[in-house]
N, C-alpha and C positions, 0 to 999 in steps of 0.2 A: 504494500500500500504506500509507505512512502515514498517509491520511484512516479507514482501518480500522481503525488501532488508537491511536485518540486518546487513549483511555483512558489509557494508560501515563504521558501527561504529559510529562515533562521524561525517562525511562528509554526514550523508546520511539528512541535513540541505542544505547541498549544491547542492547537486544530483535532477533534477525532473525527472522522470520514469513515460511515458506518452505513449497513442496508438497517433497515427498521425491522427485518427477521431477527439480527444478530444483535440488538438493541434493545430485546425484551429484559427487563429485572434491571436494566443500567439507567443510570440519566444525569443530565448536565445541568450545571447555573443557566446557558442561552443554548438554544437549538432552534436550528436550521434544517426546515423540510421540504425540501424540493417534491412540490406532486406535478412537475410541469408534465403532463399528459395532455396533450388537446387533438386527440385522434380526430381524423376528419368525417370520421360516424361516428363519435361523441361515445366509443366504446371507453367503459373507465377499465377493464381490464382488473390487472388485481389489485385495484383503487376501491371495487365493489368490497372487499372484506371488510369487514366492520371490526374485527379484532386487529387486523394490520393498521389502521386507519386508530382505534384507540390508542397501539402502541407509541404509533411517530405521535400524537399530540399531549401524551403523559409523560417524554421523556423531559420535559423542561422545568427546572427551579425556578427559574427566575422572569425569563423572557423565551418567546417562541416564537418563531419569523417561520410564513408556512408561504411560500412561493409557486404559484399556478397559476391555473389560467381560468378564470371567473366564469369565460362563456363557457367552459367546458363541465363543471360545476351547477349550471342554473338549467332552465327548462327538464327535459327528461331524464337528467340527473340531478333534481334539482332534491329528489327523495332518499338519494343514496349518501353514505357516510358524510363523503366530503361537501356536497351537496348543503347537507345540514352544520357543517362545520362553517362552510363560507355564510350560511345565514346565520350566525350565530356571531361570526364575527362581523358581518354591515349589523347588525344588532347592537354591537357592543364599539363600533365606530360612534353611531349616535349617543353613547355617553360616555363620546372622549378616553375608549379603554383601549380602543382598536385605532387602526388606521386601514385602509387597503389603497395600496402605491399603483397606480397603470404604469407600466413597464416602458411607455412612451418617454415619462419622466425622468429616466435614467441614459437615454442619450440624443444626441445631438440629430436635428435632421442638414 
């Protein structure tokens, strides 16, 4: 694992880089969960399990940063785990607990 993320340099001490299988019973001060899935049939794949989907969002102490894709989460998935997870966080945007960032923000055109 560390030849994968060389990049980090002298931090990558600090960083753990983990699947959410191999993540059960552990967890961090901040976590970072990548669901970017946005299949172009809006299949969530193994996004549907509802225990993989408990694991990544219990592993965090302190702060949880959950990175995807909104429209991939809303209309016919709008019932399944993450689904419910992204409504819980524009939920919790309106009393200033959340944020949710569009990815536009983050670069230049």
């Amino acid at each position: 694992m560390k030849a994968e993320a060389a990049w980090l340099g002298d931090a990558r001490g600090l960083v753990k880089i983990d699947t959410v299988d191999s993540y059960q019973g552990k967890e961090n001060r901040i976590v970072i969960v990548s669901t970017v899935r946005n299949h172009p049939d809006g299949s969530p794949g193994f996004l549907r399990s509802p225990n993989r989907v408990n694991v990544a969002m219990s592993r965090a102490m302190e702060r949880l940063f959950v990175v995807g894709s909104t429209r991939m989460w809303r209309g016919k998935n709008a019932a399944l785990p993450l689904g419910r997870v992204l409504s819980k966080i524009e939920e919790m945007t309106l009393d200033g607990k959340a944020s949710v960032l569009p990815a536009t923000q983050f670069w230049e055109d």
